[in-house]
N, C-alpha and C positions, 0 to 999 in steps of 0.2 A: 233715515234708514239706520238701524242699527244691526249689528251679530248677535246672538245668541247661540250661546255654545250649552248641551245639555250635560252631564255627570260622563256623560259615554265618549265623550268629545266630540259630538254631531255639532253642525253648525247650521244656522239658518241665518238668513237675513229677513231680516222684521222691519216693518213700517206701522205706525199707527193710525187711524183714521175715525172720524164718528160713526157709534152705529148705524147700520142701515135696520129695515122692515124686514127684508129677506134676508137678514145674519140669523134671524130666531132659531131655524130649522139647526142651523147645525151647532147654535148656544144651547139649543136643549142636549145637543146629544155629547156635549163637553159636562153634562151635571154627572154628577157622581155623588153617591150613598153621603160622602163626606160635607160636597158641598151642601146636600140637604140639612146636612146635621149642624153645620157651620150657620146657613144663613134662611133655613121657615123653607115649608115649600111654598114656591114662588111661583104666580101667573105671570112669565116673562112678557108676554104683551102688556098688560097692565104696567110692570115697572115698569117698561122700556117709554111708555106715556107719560107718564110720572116722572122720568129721567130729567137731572139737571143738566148732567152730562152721562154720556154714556161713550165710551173709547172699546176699540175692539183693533186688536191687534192682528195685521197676515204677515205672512210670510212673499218670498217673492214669487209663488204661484198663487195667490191671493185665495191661502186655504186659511179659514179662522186657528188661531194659533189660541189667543186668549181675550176673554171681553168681561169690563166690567164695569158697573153701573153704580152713578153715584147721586143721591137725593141730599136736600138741605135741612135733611132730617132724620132722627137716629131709626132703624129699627130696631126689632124682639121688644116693640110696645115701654122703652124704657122714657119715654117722655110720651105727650102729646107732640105734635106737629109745629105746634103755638110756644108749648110748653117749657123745651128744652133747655134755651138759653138759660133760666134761672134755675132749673137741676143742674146743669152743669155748673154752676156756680158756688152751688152749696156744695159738691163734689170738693171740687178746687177752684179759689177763686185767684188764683195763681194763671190759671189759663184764660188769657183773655179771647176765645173764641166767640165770635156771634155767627147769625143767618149770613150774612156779609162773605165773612171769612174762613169758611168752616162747608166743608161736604162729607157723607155718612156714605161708608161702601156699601152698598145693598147687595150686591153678586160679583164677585169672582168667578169665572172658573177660566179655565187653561188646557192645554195638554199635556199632562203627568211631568213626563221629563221635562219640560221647558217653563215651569208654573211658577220654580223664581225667579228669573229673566224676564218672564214677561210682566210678572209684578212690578218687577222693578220699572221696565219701559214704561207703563203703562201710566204709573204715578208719575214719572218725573215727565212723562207729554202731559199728562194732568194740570204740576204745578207750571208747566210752560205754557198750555191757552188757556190758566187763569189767571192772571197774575196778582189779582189783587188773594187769592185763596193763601191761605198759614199753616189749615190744616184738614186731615181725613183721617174721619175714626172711623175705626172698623172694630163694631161692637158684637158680641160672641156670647153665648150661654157661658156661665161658668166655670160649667165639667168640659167644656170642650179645649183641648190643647192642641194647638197649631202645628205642633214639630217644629219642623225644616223651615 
């Protein structure tokens, strides 16, 4: 269990846990115009099948706070499935990522005020039940800028 404090000074206490089947309903209603722009629109059951891991964060009323889903492969179609490890090479071959070591965020999303707190939870339970993982891209159209 962790605090999360938002910009306004609210605080929650957060816990992570794997997604469930019955978290969808209220992961769709966490999408936002942004998230769509950020990450393709998404058939969230589809991914959530596909999911290597997928982590969704409550709070201590066990209301979704933030969840997100990660595959051992890049989206916005910038490799094949098979493909990857050797584009990324030609990239930089400075980064020794492989299938192994290596997971692609597929979906974020959050609630507004608490989205980097719970970012941050969210990874660091990540890199704590994989241990052998290095690292998570999180791959993005061009024109799209992150902010905050």
């Amino acid at each position: 269990m962790s605090i999360l404090t938002s910009p306004r000074g609210k605080a929650e206490v957060v816990h992570c846990r794997r997604t469930e089947s019955q978290d969808i309903y209220c992961i769709q209603k966490l999408i936002r115009k942004f998230t769509q722009k950020l990450f393709g629109r998404l058939n969230i059951i589809y991914l959530l099948e596909k999911a290597n891991l997928a982590i969704t964060l409550c709070n201590d009323r066990e209301e979704i706070m933030a969840q997100a889903t990660f595959l051992d492969y890049p989206n916005w179609n910038v490799a094949t499935p098979e493909a990857w490890p050797s584009v990324f090479r030609e990239l930089d071959s400075d980064i020794p990522c492989t299938p192994l070591n290596t997971l692609f965020l597929h979906l974020f999303v959050a609630v507004n005020e608490y989205s980097v707190g719970c970012c941050k939870e969210i990874i660091r339970t990540v890199f704590k039940a994989v241990p052998d993982l290095h690292f998570i891209f999180l791959i993005v159209p061009s024109y799209m800028s992150l902010g905050w």
